[in-house]
MARGU-331968 format. One line per field, with one value per residue (C-alpha): residue number from 1; residue in one letter; x, y negated, z negated. Coordinates in nm, 4 decimals. Example, Ala and Ser with C-alpha at 12.3 -4.5 7.8 and 13.67 -1.06 7.14 Angstrom:
BEGIN
resi: 1,2 .
resn: A,S .
x: 1.2300,1.3670 .
y: 0.4500,0.1060 .
z: -0.7800,-0.7140 .
//
This chain:
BEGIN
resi: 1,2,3,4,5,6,7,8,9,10,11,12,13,14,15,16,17,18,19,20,21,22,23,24,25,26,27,28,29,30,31,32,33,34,35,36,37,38,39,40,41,42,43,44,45,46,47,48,49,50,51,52,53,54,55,56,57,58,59,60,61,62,63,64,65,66,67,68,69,70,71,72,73,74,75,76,77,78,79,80,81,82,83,84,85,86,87,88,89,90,91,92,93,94,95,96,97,98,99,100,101,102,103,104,105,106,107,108,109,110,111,112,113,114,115,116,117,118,119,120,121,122,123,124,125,126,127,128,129,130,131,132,133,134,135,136,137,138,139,140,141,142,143,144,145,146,147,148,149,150,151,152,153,154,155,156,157,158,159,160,161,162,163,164,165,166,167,168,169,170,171,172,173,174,175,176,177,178,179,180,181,182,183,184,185,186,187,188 .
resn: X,X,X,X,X,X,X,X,X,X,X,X,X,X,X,X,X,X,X,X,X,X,X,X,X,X,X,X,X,X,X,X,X,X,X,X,X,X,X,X,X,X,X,X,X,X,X,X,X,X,X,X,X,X,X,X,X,X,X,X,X,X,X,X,X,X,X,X,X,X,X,X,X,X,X,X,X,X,X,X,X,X,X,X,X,X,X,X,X,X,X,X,X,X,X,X,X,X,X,X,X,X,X,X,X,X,X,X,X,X,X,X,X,X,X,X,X,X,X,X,X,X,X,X,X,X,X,X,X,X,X,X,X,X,X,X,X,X,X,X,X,X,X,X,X,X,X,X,X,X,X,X,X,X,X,X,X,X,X,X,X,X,X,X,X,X,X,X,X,X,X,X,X,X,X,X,X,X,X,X,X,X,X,X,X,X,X,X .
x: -1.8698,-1.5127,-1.1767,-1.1170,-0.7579,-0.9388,-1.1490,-0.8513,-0.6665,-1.0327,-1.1165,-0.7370,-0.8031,-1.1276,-0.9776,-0.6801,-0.9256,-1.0961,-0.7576,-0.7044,-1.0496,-0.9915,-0.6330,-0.7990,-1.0848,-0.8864,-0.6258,-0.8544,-1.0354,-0.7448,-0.5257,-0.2936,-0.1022,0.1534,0.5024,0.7458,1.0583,1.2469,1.2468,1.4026,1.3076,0.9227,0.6297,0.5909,0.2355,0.2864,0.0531,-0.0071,-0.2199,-0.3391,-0.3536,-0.3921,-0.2960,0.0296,0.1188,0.2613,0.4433,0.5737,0.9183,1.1602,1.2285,0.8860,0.6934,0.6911,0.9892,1.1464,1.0173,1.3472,1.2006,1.5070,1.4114,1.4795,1.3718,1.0438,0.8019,0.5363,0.2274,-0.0659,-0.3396,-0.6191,-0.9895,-1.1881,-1.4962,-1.3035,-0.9159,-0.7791,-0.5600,-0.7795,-0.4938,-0.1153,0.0887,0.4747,0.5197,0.8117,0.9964,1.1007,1.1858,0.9641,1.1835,1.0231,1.1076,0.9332,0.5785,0.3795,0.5394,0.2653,-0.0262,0.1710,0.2501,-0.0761,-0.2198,0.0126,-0.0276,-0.3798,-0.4015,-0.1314,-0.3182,-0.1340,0.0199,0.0938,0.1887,0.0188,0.1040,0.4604,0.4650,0.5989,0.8619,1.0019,0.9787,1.1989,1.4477,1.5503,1.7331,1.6449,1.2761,1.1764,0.8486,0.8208,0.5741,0.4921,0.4200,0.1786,0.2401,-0.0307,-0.0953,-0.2023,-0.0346,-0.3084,-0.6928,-1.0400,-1.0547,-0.6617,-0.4818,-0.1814,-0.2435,0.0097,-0.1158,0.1127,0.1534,0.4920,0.6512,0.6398,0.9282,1.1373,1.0963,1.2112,0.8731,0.6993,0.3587,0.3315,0.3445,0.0465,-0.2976,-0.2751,-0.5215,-0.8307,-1.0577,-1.4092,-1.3559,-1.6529,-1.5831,-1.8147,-1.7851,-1.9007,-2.2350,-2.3362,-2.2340,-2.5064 .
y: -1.5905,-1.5007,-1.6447,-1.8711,-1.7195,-1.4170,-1.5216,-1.6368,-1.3106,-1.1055,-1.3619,-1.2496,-0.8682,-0.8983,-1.0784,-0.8327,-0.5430,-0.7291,-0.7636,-0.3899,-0.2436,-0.4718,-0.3654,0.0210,-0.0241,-0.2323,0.0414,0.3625,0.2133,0.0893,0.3367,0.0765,-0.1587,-0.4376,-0.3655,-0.6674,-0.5009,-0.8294,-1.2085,-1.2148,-0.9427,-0.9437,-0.7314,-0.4231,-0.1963,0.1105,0.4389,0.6027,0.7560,0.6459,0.8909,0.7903,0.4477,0.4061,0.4066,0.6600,0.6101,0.8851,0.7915,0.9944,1.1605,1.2421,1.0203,0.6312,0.4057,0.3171,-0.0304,-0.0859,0.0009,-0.0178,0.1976,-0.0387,-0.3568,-0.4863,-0.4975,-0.7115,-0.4976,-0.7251,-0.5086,-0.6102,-0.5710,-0.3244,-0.5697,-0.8024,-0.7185,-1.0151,-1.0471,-0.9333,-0.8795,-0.9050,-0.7617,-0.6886,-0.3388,-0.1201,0.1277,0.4434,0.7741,1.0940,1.4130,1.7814,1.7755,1.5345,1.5670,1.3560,1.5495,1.8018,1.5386,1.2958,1.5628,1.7172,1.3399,1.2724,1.6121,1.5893,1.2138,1.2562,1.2670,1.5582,1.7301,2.1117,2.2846,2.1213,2.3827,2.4113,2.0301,1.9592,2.1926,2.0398,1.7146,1.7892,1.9813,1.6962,1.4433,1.1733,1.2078,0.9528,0.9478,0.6389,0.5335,0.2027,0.1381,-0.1988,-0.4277,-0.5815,-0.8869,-0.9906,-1.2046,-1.3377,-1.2086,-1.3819,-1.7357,-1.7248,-1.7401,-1.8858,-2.2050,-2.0918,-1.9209,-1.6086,-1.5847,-1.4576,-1.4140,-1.1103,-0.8548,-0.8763,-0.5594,-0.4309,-0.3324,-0.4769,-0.5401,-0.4130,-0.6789,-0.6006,-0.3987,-0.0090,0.0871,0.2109,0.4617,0.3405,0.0094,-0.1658,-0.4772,-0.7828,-0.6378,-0.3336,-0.1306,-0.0138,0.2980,0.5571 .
z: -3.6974,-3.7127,-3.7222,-3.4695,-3.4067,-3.3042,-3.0276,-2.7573,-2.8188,-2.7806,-2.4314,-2.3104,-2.3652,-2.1894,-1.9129,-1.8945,-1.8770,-1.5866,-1.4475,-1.4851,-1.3188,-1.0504,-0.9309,-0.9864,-0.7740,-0.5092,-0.4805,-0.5035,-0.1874,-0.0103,0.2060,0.3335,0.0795,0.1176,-0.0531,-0.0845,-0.2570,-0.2712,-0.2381,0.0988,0.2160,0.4071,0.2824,0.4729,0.4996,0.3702,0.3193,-0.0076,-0.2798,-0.5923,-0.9174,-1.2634,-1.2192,-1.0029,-0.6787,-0.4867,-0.1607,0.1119,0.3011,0.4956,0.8299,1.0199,0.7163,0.7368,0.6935,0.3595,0.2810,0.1210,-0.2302,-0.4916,-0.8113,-1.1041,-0.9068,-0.9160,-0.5973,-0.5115,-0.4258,-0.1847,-0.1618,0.0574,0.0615,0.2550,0.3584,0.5361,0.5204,0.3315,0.0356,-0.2579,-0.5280,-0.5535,-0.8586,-0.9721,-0.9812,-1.1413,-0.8242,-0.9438,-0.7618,-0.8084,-0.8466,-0.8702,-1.3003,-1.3698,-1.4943,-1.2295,-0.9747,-0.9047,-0.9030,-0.6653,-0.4099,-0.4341,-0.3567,-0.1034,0.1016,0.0956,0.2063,0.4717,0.8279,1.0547,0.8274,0.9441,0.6165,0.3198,0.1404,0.1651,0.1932,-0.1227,-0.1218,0.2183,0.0545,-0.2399,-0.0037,0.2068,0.0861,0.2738,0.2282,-0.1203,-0.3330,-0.4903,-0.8200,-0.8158,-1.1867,-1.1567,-1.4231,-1.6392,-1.4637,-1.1778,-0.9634,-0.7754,-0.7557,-0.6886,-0.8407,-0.8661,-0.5176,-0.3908,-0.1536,0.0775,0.3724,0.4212,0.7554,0.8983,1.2193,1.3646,1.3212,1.6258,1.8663,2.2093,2.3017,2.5707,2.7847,3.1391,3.3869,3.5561,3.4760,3.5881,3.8246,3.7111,3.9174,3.9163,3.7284,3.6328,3.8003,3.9563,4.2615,4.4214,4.3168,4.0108,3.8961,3.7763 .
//
């Protein structure tokens, strides 16, 4: 049959590769992740691409805000399902910064111009990217295990207060020409 030493280490590489397709498919479908760059500080939804198995995540002047990614320092990544928009998987992920030398450079931008919604110049995209210095790529490297997944969550709920804000509501509805009230006749 085999040696009986064998069969725990062949159950753990079939439940790593599980692990593995899982965080794939979860992050090829999903547009929006979760990125929690340290203990205290909270997660933050961010946009970004997926290519050949990392992350890759757009931040800078006229892009979204830095989630406070530190390359070097690991990142909790919650990535949520598409059917009904609850935590699917979570896993550590390395933070690194992209630079034009480096080889995934090329890929990554590609990714990130073509998934970026309004952007005027794809073309010259990346170039303007690697020009301004406040603009960051980040790779999100996911590590090999996953935090939580389906048959493995944490009991705690995850809720936070919102982030504080200076927006407001109006105090009182606009008017509305026409509006479709109780009262009055049907419009045709």
């Amino acid at each position: 049959m085999g040696d009986p030493e064998q069969r725990p280490r062949e159950d753990e590489a079939a439940e790593q590769a599980l692990d593995d397709a899982l965080a794939d498919e979860a992050m090829k479908k999903s547009g929006l992740i979760w990125v929690e760059p340290a203990a205290d500080l909270p997660a933050q939804a961010v946009w970004h691409v997926w290519v050949e198995g990392r992350a890759y995540v757009l931040t800078g002047p006229g892009e979204q805000p830095d989630p406070g990614l530190v390359p070097g320092q690991p990142a909790r990544v919650i990535v949520r399902s598409k059917d009904n928009a609850h935590r699917l998987v979570s896993f550590a992920a390395e933070v690194a910064t992209v630079s034009e030398t480096e080889d995934d450079w090329g890929p990554a931008t590609a990714a990130l111009a073509a998934g970026r919604l309004n952007l005027r110049d794809a073309e010259g995209a990346p170039a303007r990217w690697s020009a301004d210095a406040a603009t960051m790529i980040y790779r999100l490297t996911p590590d090999r295990q996953l935090q939580e997944g389906p048959g493995r969550y944490d009991d705690a709920s995850g809720r936070e207060a919102p982030v504080a804000t200076s927006a407001t509501t109006t105090r009182r509805r606009p008017w509305v020409l026409h509006r479709r009230g109780g009262s009055g006749r049907a419009l045709s």
